[in-house]
N, C-alpha and C positions, 0 to 999 in steps of 0.2 A: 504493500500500500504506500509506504513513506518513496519506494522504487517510482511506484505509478506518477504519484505526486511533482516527486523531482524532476519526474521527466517530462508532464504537463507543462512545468515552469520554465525549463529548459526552452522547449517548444514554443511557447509566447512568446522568449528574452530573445530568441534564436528571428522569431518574424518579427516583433519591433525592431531589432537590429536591422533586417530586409528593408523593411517599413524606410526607416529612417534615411541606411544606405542609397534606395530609392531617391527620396526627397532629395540629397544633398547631392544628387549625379543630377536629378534634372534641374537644381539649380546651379548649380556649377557651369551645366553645358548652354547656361541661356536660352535655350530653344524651348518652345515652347509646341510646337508641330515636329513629326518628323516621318520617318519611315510606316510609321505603324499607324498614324492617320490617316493614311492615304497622300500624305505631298511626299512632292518629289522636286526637291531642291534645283535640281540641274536641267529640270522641264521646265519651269516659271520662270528660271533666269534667262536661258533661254529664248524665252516668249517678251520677256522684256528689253532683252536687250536688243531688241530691233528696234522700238522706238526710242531713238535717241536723246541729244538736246540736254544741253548744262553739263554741270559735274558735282561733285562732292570733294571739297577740297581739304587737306588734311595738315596741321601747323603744330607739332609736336616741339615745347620751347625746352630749352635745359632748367628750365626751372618747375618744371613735371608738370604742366599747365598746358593742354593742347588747345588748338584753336579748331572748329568742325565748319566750314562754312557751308552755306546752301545755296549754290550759284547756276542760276540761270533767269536773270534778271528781267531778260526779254516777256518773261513769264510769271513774271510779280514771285522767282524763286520757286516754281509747281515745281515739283517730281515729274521729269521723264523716267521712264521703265530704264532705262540705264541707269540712270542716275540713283533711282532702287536699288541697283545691282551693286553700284557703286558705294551709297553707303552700306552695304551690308558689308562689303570687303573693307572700309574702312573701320569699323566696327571692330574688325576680328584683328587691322592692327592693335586697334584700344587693349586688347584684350590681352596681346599679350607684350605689351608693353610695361616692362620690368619696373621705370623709373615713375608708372603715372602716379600722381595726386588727384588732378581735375581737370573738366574739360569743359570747355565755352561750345556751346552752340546757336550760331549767329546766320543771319540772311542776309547774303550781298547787295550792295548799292541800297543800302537805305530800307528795306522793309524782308522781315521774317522768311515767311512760306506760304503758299498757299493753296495746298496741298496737293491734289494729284494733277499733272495736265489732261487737259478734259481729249488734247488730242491721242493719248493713251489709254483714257478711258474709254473711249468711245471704240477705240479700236477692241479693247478686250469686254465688251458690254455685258458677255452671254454669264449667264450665272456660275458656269463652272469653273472659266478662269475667272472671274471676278472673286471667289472663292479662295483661289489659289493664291491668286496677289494678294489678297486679303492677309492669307497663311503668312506669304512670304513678309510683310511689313509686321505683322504682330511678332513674327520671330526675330526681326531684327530691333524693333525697340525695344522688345522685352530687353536685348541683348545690353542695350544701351544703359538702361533701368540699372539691370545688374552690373554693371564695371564696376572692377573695382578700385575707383576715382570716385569724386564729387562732382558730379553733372548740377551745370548751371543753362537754362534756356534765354539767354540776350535777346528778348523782342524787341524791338525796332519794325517802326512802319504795323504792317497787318499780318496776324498770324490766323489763317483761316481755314476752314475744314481739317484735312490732314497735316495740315500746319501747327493748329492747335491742339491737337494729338501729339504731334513731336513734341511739344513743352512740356505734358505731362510724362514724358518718358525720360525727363533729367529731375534730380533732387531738386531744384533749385529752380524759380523763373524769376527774372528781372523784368521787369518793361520799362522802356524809355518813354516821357514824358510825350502823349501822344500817340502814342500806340495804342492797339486794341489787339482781343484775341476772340475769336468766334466760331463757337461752332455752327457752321452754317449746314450742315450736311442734311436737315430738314428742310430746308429750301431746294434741294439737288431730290429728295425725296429717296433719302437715306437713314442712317442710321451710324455713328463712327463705326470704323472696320480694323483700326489701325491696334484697337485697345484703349482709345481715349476713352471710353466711357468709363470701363470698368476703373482705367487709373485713377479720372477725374472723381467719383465715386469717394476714394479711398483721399483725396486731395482737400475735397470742398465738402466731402457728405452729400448724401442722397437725395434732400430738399433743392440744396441747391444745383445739384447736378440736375435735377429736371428742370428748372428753372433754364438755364444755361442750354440744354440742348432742345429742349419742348419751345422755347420761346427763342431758340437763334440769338439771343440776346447779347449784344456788342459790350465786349470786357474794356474798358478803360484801367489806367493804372490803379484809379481811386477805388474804384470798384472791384478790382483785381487784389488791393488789398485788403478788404474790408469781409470779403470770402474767404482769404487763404488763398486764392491763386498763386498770388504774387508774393513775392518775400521780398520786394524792394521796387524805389520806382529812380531811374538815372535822368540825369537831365541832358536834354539832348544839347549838342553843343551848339555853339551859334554860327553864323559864317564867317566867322574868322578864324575860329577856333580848328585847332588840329581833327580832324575827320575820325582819326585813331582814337581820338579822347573817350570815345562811350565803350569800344571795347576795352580799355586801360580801364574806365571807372567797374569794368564790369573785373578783369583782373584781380584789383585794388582790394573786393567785395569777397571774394571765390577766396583769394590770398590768404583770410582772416582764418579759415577751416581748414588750409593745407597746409600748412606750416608743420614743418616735423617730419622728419624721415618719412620715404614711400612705403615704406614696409608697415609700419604703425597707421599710416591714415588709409592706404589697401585694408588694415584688419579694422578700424572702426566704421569705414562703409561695411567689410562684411559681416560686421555682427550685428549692425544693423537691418544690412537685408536677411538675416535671419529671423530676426526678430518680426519681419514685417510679414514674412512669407513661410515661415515653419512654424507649425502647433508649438507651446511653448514647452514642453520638453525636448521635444528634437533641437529647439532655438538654444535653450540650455545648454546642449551637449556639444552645438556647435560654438558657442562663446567660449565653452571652456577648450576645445578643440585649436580655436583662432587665438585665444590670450596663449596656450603653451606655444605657439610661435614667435610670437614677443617675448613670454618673460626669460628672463636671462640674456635679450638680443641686446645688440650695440646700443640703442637707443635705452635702451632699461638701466643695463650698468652704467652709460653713463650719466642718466639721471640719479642716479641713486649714489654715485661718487661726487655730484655738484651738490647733491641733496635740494635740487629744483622743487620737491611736491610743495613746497606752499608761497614757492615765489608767485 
């Protein structure tokens, strides 16, 4: 009987270990679709990469701060299907870039994103790829979500439909004085596809998230902080002023959180996203998994030889 019992226990400790194992390989691998959905990664990229137009441009500084731009201005910043393809492989440099702390994501010439080009849409209309791109965009913000950096979203100008979906996919949103962010995707006679809803959700709360997407309603800075959107508002520079000044104040802001070894500010995003996305015993077992990485690391001993904790 005491045989029977131990081995009942055994059995349980043996599948929450599964369990858990589980959880921290699908978060680790960011993806969020894969094989066993039905997508197939190298089909949709594929399919996208025919419609061209812009790029995704990638500013990795030595001070572990990258720069993400969304460039194709012609188009108020939409997503061509390449340019999808494009941030997803930019993405997977993030990932495994040794030195990150943080990353700015910013819209060239003056205004944000504004989400898909309708000339890519249109071309992929039918529900199955529509579907699929779907897949492919939620696996890549998700991707974004999880770095392990501090994501900050620089809006400048208008962050619109899938636009405003990408904000939700960094820690952080700033809006410059002026800006707006909306989800417009009821007016298109949609629904976000990207994963903005569910993040927004988790952002602003479920009131205000119908508010927001039921009523299309245009986000100003004021109003962006008064929700929780926004965690700051910059001021835009004047025309005299240096052009670079909003991304610097955005810098300046991000600077404040990354300070300190990549090693330490990598394990306080991940004990966070533990915390945000693991039942909180698996989140437990991960904090204490992510602290034995640090304690005793260069940054530990040599706080503890300055004796820094209460400067």
């Amino acid at each position: 009987m005491v045989l029977s019992a131990l081995r009942r226990r055994l059995l349980r400790s043996s599948s929450s270990a599964g369990a858990w194992a589980r959880l921290l390989q699908r978060q680790s691998s960011g993806c969020v679709y894969s094989s066993i959905h039905g997508f197939n990664q190298e089909e949709i990229r594929e399919k996208l990469q025919a419609f061209a137009g812009g790029s995704i441009d990638l500013l990795k500084q030595e001070s572990g701060i990258a720069v993400l731009t969304i460039n194709n201005p012609s188009r108020m910043n939409a997503f061509s299907g390449s340019m999808m393809v494009d941030l997803e492989e930019k993405v997977s440099q993030l990932e495994n870039w040794a030195d990150a702390k943080g990353l700015i994501v910013q819209g060239a010439a003056g205004t944000f994103c504004s989400g898909s080009d309708l000339n890519a849409v249109r071309a992929i209309s039918n529900s199955q790829d529509g579907m699929k791109m779907c897949m492919f965009m939620q696996n890549a913000l998700t991707r974004i979500l999880r770095l392990p950096l501090i994501s900050v979203a620089l809006v400048e100008g208008r962050a619109l439909g899938g636009g405003a979906e990408l904000t939700t996919a960094c820690d952080f949103r700033l809006m410059a004085s002026g800006s707006v962010i909306q989800f417009v995707h009821k007016h298109m006679g949609l629904v976000p596809g990207w994963g903005g809803a569910a993040r927004l959700v988790r952002i602003v709360g479920s009131q205000n998230s119908l508010k927001l997407l039921g009523g299309a309603l245009k986000v100003n800075a004021d109003f962006g902080l008064q929700i929780g959107l926004a965690d700051g508002v910059l001021e835009v520079p004047q025309g005299g002023e240096d052009a670079g000044t909003l991304l610097q104040q955005a810098e300046n802001w991000l600077s404040h959180y990354t300070k300190g070894p990549a090693p330490v500010i990598q394990a306080v995003k991940k004990v966070v996203l533990s915390g945000r996305e693991l039942p909180l015993s698996e989140a437990l077992r991960t904090e204490k998994d992510v602290f034995g990485t640090v304690w005793g690391g260069p940054a530990n001993l040599q706080a503890l030889a300055s004796k820094s904790k209460h400067k």
